[in-house]
C-alpha positions as CSV (number, residue, x, y, z in Angstrom):
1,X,45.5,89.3,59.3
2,X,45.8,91.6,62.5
3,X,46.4,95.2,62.6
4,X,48.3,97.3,65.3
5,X,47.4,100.3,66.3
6,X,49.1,103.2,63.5
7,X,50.6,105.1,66.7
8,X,52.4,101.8,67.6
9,X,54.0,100.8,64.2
10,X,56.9,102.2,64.5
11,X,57.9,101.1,67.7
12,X,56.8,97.6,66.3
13,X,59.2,97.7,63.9
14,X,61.7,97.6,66.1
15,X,61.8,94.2,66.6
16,X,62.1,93.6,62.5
17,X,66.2,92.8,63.2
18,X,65.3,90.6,65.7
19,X,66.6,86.9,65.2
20,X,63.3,84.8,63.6
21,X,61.2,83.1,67.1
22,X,60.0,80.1,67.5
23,X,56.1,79.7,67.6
24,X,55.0,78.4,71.0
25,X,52.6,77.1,71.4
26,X,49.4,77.5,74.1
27,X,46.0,76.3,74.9
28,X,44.1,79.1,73.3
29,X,46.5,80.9,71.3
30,X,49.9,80.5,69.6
31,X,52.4,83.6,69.8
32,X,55.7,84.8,68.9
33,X,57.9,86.3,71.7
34,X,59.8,89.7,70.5
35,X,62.3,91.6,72.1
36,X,61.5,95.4,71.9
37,X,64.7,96.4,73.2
38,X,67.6,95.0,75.7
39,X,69.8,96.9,78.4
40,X,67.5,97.7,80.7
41,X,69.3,97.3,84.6
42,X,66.3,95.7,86.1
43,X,63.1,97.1,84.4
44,X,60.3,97.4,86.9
45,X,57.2,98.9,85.2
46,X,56.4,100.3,81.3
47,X,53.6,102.9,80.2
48,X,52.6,103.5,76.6
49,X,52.5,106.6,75.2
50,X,50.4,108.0,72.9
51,X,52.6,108.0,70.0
52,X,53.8,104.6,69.8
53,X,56.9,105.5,72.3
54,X,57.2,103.7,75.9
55,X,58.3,105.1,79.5
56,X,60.3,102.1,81.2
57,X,61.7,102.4,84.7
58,X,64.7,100.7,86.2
59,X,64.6,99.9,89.6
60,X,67.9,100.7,89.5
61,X,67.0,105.0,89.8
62,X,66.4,105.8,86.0
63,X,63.0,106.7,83.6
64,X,63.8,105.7,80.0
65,X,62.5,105.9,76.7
66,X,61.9,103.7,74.0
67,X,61.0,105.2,70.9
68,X,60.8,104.5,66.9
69,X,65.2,104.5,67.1
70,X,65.1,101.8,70.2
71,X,66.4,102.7,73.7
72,X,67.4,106.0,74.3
73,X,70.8,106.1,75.7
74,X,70.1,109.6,78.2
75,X,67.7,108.7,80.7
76,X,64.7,111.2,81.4
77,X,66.1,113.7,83.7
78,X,64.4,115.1,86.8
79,X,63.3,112.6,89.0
80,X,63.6,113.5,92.7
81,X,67.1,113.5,94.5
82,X,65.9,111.6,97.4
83,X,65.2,108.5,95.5
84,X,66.6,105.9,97.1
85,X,68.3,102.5,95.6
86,X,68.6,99.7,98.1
87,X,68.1,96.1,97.5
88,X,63.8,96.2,96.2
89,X,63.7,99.6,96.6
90,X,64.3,102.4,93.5
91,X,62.2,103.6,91.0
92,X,59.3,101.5,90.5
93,X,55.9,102.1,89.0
94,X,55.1,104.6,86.1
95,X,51.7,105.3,84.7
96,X,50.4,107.9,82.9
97,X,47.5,110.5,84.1
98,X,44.1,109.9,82.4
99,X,44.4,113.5,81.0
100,X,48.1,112.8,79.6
101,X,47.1,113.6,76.3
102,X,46.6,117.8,77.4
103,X,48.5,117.6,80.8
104,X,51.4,115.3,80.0
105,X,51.4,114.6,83.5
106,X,52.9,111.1,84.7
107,X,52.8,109.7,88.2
108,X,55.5,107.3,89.7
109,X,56.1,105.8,93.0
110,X,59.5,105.3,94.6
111,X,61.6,104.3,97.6
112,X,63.2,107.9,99.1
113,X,65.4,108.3,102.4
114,X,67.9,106.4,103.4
115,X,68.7,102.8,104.3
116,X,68.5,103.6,107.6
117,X,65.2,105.7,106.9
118,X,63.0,105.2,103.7
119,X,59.2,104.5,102.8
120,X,57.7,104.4,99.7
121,X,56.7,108.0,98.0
122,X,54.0,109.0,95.2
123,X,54.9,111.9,92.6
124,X,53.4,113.5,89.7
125,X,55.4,115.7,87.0
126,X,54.9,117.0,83.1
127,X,56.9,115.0,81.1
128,X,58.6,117.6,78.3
129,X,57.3,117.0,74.5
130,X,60.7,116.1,73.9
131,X,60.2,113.0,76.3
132,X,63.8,114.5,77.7
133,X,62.6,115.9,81.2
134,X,60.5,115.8,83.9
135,X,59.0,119.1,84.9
136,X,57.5,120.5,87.9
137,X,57.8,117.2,89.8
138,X,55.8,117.5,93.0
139,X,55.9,114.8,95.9
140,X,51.8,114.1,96.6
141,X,52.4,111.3,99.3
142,X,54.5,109.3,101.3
143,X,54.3,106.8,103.6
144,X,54.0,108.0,107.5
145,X,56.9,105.4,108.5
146,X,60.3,105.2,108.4
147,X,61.4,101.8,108.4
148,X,65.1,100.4,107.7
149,X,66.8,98.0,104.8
150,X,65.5,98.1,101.4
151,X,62.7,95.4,101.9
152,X,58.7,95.4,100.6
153,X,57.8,98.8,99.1
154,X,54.8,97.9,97.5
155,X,54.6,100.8,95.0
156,X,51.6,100.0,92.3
157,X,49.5,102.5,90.8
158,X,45.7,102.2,89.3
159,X,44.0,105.0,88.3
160,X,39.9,105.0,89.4
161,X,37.0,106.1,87.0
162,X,35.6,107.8,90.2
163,X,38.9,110.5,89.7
164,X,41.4,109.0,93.0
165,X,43.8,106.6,92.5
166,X,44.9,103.2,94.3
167,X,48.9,103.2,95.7
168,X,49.9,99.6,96.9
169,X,52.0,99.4,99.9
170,X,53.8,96.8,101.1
171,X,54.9,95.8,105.2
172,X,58.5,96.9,105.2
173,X,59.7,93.2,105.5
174,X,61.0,93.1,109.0
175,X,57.9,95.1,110.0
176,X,55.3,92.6,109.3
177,X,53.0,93.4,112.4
178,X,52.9,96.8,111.1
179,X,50.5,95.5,108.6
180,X,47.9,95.1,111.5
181,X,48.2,98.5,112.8
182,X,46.6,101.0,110.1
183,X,47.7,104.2,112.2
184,X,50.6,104.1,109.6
185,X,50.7,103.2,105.9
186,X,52.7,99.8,106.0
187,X,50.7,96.7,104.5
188,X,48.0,99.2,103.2
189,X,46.5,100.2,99.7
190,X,45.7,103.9,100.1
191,X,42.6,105.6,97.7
192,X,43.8,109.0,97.4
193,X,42.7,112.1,95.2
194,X,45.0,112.9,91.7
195,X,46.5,116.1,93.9
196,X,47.5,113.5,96.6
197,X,44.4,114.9,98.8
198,X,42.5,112.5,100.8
199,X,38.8,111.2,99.0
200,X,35.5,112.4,101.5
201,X,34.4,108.6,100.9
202,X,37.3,107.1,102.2
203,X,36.1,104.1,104.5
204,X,36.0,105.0,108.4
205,X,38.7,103.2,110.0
206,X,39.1,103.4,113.0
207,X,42.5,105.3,113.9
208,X,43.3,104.7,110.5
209,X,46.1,106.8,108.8
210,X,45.2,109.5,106.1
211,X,44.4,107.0,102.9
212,X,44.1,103.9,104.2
213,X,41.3,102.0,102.3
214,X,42.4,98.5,103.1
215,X,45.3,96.6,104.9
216,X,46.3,93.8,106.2
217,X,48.7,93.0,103.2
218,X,52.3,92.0,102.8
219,X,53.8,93.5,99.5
220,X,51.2,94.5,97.0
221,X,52.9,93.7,93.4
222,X,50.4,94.0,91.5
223,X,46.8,95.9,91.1
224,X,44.7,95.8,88.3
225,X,40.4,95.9,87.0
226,X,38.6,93.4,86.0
227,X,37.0,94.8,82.6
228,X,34.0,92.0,83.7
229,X,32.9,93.1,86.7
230,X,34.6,96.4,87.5
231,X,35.9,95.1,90.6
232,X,39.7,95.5,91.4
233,X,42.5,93.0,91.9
234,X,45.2,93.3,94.1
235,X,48.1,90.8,94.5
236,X,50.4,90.2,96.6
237,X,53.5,88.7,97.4
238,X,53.9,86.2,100.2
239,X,56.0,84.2,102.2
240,X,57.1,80.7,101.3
241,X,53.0,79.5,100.0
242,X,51.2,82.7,100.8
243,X,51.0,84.6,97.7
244,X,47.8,85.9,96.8
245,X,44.9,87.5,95.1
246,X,42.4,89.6,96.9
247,X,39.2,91.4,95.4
248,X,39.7,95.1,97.3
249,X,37.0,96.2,99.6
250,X,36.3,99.6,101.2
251,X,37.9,99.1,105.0
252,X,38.9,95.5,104.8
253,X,41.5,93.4,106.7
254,X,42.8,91.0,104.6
255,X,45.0,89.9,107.6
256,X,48.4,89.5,107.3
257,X,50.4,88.1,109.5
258,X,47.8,87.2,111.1
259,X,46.0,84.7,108.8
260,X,48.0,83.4,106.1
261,X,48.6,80.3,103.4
262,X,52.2,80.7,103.8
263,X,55.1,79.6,106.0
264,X,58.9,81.6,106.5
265,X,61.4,81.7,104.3
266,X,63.3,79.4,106.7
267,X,60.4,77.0,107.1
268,X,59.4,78.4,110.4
269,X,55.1,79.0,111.4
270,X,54.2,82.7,110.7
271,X,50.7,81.3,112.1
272,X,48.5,78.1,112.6
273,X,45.6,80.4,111.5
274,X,44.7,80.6,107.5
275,X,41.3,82.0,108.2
276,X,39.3,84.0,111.3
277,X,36.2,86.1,111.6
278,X,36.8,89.8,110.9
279,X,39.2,89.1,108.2
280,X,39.2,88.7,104.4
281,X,40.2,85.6,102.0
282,X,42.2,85.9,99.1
283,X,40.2,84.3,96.1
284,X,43.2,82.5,95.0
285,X,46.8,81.8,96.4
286,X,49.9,79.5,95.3
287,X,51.4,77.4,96.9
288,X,54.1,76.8,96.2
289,X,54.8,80.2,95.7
290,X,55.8,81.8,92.3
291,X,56.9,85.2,93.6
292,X,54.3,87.4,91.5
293,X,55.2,90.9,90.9
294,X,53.0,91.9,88.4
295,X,49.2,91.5,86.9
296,X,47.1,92.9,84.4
297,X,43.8,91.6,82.5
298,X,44.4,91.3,78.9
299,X,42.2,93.7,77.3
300,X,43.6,94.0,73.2
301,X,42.1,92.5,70.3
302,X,45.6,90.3,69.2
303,X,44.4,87.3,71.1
304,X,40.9,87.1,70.6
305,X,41.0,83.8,73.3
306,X,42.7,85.7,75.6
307,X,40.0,88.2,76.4
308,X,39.3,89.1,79.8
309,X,42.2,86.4,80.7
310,X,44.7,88.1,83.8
311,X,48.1,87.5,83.1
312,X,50.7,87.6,86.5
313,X,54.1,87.8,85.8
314,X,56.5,85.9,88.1
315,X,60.1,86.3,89.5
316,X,61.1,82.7,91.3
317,X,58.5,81.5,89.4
318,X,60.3,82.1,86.2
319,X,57.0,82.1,84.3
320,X,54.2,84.0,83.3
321,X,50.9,82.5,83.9
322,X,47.6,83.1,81.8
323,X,44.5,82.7,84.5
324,X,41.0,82.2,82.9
325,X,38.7,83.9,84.9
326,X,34.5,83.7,85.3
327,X,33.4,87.1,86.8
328,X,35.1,87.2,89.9
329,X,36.6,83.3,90.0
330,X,39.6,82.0,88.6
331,X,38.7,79.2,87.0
332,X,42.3,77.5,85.3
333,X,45.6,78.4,84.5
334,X,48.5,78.0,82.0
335,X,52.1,78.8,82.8
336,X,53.4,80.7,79.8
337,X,57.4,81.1,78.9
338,X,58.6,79.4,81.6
339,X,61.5,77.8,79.4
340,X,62.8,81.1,78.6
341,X,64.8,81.0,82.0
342,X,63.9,84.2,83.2
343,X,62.8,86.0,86.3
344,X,59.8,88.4,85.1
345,X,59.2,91.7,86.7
346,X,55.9,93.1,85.2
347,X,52.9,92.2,82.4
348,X,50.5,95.1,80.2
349,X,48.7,95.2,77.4
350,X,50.1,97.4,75.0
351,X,47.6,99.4,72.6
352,X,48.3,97.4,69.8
353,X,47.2,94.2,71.5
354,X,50.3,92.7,72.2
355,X,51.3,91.8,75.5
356,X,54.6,93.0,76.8
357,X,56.8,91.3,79.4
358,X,59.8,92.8,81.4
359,X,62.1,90.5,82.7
360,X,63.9,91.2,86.0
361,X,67.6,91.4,85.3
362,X,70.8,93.5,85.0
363,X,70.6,92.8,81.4
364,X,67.0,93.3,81.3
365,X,64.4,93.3,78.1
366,X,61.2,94.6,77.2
367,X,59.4,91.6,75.3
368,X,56.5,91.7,73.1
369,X,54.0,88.3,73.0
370,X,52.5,88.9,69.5
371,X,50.2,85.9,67.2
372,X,51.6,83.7,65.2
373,X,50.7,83.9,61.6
374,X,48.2,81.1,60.8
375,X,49.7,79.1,58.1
């Protein structure tokens, strides 16, 4: 019989009125889909606190709370009156400081301007005990472009061992050639220090912008480490066939628009080129495209056979798909849920194993994947 986590069961138990599920079944493991809670206007990204209770933002401009009663009605107050909500653009990731547990400090990235004028921003605050109020909120960076419309922010945060942090950024949609020139921010991921400060070892680029540790990407979704090898994941989402994965490296150019597996929206060549000297290859793409927004390597001990497995959730895709991985290769993959119907927004291992799945909707959910009992 598994056991959760003690600071999770209550929160667990919130999906005890749930209608019974269905066991689905998989090639290495059979699970239960839960619903934690409902109501969420376009969930974007979900952090676990230490007592069982969960941070969720909505796209949509609001930090909620899920606790041991369900979904708080009041949102978490405080967030920064710039924020901006345009099409992709709102509140986006959340994750929590590795010294939460004495600082209560959270971080969270955001669009902020104005449709006319906006980039992507970085913030930390203390969240109050009372999980009511953000306090002391502080802007640590922002991106050194304005660009218009509410397209490609980017936005994900992964926290180092070395003490800086990785921001994903993405191109600013109708800026794609932007991605090339890393004198500004768009198409980056930045390394930066917790305060927002710049790291010494930061790679030499040349005329790079404050931050810059790679480029050449298009909208960064997703970033995550491989528990394996230690090396980091980013993905990224394409154009019509050119979503990818790339393994980060210190100064790389992973070449977008330059060299890609994917075509316009409209069918139109972005570029004959899918490879060329100087520049990095993914280590795996789709095509066709799913529309990945979100990734993490399943690290619990719920799903013994899933261990070390990524999971990427998927938004045209309608699917989440379970990649078997050998050190740095992806060896197969399994699309999971993809009768629910759904357009999914972001994946995590939660503390007590499970994995939990936000699906991308105005009537949005926080879902659980948890075993099914052996019989």
């Amino acid at each position: 019989m598994i056991r959760f986590a003690a600071a999770s069961l209550s929160v667990l138990a919130l999906s005890s009125a749930s209608h019974a599920q269905d066991v689905i079944e998989s090639e290495q493991a059979d699970f239960i889909v839960e619903t934690v809670a409902g109501g969420l206007e376009y969930p974007w990204s979900i952090a676990f606190l230490p007592d069982g209770a969960y941070l969720v933002t909505e796209r949509e401009g609001r930090l909620r709370v899920i606790d041991e009663n369900g979904l708080r009605e009041a949102p978490v107050s405080g967030l920064p009156d710039d924020l901006l909500v345009e099409r992709q653009g709102g509140l986006l990731d959340v994750a929590l400081a590795p010294d939460f547990a004495t600082s209560r400090t959270i971080y969270f990235s955001y669009a902020e301007g104005t449709a006319e004028a906006n980039n992507t921003a970085l913030a930390r605050a203390q969240l109050s005990s009372d999980l009511t109020t953000l306090e002391n909120v502080e802007d640590i960076f922002h991106v050194n472009f304005e660009k218009a419309r509410g397209f490609h922010f980017g936005g994900r945060i992964l926290f180092n061992p070395d003490g800086t942090l990785f921001l994903t950024l993405g191109d600013g949609g109708n800026y794609q050639d932007e991605a090339q020139n890393p004198e500004n921010h768009l198409g980056a991921v930045v390394r930066l220090n917790l305060d927002g400060s710049i790291p010494n070892d930061n790679p030499e680029i040349e005329n790079g912008a404050p931050g810059v540790y790679s480029f050449g990407h298009r909208n960064a979704q997703g970033i995550a480490r491989n528990p394996a090898t230690g090396s980091v994941w980013e993905l990224e989402h394409g154009a019509r066939g050119g979503d990818e994965i790339n393994i980060l490296a210190s100064g790389d150019n992973y070449g977008w628009p330059v060299i890609t597996y994917g075509i316009n929206y409209d069918g139109t060549i972005i570029t004959e080129d899918r490879e060329r000297d100087g520049l990095t290859q993914p280590i795996w793409y789709w095509n066709p495209s799913i529309a990945p927004s979100g990734m993490d390597f399943y690290t619990g001990d719920a799903f013994e056979h899933w261990q070390g497995d990524l999971f990427v959730s998927a938004l045209a895709g309608s699917k989440v798909e379970r990649l078997e991985i050998d050190g740095d290769r992806v060896i197969s993959v399994e699309p999971l849920l993809a009768d629910m119907g759904q357009r999914f927004r972001d994946v995590r291992t939660g503390p007590d194993g499970a994995l939990y799945v936000l699906t991308d909707d105005f009537e949005g959910s926080v879902l659980r994947l948890v075993p099914a009992e052996a019989d």
